[in-house]
N, C-alpha and C positions, 0 to 999 in steps of 0.2 A: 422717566421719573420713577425712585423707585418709594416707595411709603412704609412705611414702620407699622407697625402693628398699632403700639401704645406712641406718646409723645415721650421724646426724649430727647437728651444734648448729645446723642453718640451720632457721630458723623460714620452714614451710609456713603459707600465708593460700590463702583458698578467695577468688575471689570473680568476678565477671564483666567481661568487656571494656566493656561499657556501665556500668559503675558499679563504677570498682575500687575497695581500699579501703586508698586513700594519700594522703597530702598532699600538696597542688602540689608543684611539681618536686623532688619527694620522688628522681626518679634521673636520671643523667646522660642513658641513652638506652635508652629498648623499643623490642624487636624483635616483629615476630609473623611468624613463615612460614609461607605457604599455611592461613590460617587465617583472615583477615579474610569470607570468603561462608560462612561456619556461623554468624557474630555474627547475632543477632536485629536488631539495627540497625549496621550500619558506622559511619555519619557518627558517630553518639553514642558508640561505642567509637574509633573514629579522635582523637576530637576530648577525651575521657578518655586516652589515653595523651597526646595534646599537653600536659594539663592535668597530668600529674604527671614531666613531665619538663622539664629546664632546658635537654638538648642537643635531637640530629634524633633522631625516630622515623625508624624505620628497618622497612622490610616486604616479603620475597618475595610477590611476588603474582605472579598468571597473567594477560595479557595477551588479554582476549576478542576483540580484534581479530586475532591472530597469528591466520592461516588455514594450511593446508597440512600439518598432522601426519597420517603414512600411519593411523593407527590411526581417525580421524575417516571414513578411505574406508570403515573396517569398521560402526563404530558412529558412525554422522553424525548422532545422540542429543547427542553431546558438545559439539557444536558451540551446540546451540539449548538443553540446560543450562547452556554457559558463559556464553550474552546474557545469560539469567536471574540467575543469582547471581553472577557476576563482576563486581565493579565495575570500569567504563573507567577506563581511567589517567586520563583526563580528572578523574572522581571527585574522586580523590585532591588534588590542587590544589584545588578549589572543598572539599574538607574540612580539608583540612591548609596551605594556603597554598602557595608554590610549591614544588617538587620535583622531582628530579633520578630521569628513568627509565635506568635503567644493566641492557641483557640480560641476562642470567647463562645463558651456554653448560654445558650439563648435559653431565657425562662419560660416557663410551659404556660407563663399569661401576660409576655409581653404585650404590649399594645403597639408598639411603634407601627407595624405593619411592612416593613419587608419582605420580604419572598419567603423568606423560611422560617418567618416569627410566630405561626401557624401552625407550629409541629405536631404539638399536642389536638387539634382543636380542627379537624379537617372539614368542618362546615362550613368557616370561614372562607375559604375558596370558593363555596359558590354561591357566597356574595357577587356580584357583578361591581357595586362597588369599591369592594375590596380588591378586586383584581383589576381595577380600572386604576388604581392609586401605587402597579407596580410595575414597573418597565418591562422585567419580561414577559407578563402578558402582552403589552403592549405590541413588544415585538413579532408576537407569534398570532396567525390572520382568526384561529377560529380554535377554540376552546369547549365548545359546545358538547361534542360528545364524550371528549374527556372529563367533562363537568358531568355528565347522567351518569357514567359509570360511576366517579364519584358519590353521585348523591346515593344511585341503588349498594351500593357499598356501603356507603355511613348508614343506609336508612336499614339494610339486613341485619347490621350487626359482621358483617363481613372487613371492613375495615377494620374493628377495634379486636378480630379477631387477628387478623396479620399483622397488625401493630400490637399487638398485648402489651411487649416490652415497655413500649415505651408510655403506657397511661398513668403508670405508678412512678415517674421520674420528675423533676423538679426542675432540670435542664438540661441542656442535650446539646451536644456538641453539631449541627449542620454545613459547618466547613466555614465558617464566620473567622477571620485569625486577625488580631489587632497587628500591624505592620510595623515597627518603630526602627528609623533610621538615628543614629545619635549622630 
């Protein structure tokens, strides 16, 4: 069963990325953000949302090739999970046909809480919380000591020394690229 937040007339369907359950271009255009590497199979759910829409799919995905986010110097885990389940933008075209990759610079006080929504603001990480609410912690068994180097970091003044550049920016590109297939 699933439940709605608030009461309302909009008719809830359960069903899977790999096998929705709609008739060809039953909608203008699906979205899915940061959520194509949990599908059991991408191509098969990439190529089901082509199948039930008339415009572009449209999708945030994470850039496996972006290198360089300071959080990877703590837990460099993240890096060799992103090969794994991130599909290359490449992907994307050989599933969907051709597409337009467009960065999306993350604001330095997002809230959403994604993996790299944090850029600015590295205490956030060792929330336990916070890191409980993000997959690829999820994936990776033990974060512990990467989190004390952390903290003895932010807490010296040693972090905001190696990051200086970026305490004065406003958004900052971390490999975030909007995906749109037309």
């Amino acid at each position: 069963m699933i439940r709605q937040r608030v009461p309302s007339t909009a008719t809830v369907m359960q069903g899977h990325a790999e096998d929705l359950p709609f008739d060809d271009d039953h909608f203008d255009a699906p979205m899915a953000i940061n959520t194509v590497h949990h599908w059991a199979d991408t191509e098969k759910g990439l190529k089901e949302m082509r199948r039930v829409t008339r415009g572009p799919v449209v999708l945030l995905a994470y850039d496996p090739a972006y290198q360089g986010f300071w959080l990877t110097d703590y837990v460099p885990e993240l890096i060799a999970l992103d090969d794994v389940i991130m599909p290359k933008m490449t992907d994307y075209q050989a599933w969907l046909g051709p597409v337009e990759n467009t960065p999306v610079p993350v604001p330095h006080d997002c809230e959403d809480g994604f993996l790299y929504s944090y850029w600015r603001r590295p205490a956030a990480y060792l929330d336990p919380r916070i890191r409980a609410a993000m997959s690829s912690f999820w994936a990776i068994e033990n974060v512990s000591d990467a989190m004390d180097q952390l903290d003895r970091d932010w807490q010296s003044g040693t972090w905001a020394k190696l990051n200086e550049a970026l305490l004065n920016l406003d958004t900052y590109d971390v490999g975030y690229r909007l995906v749109t297939s037309r």
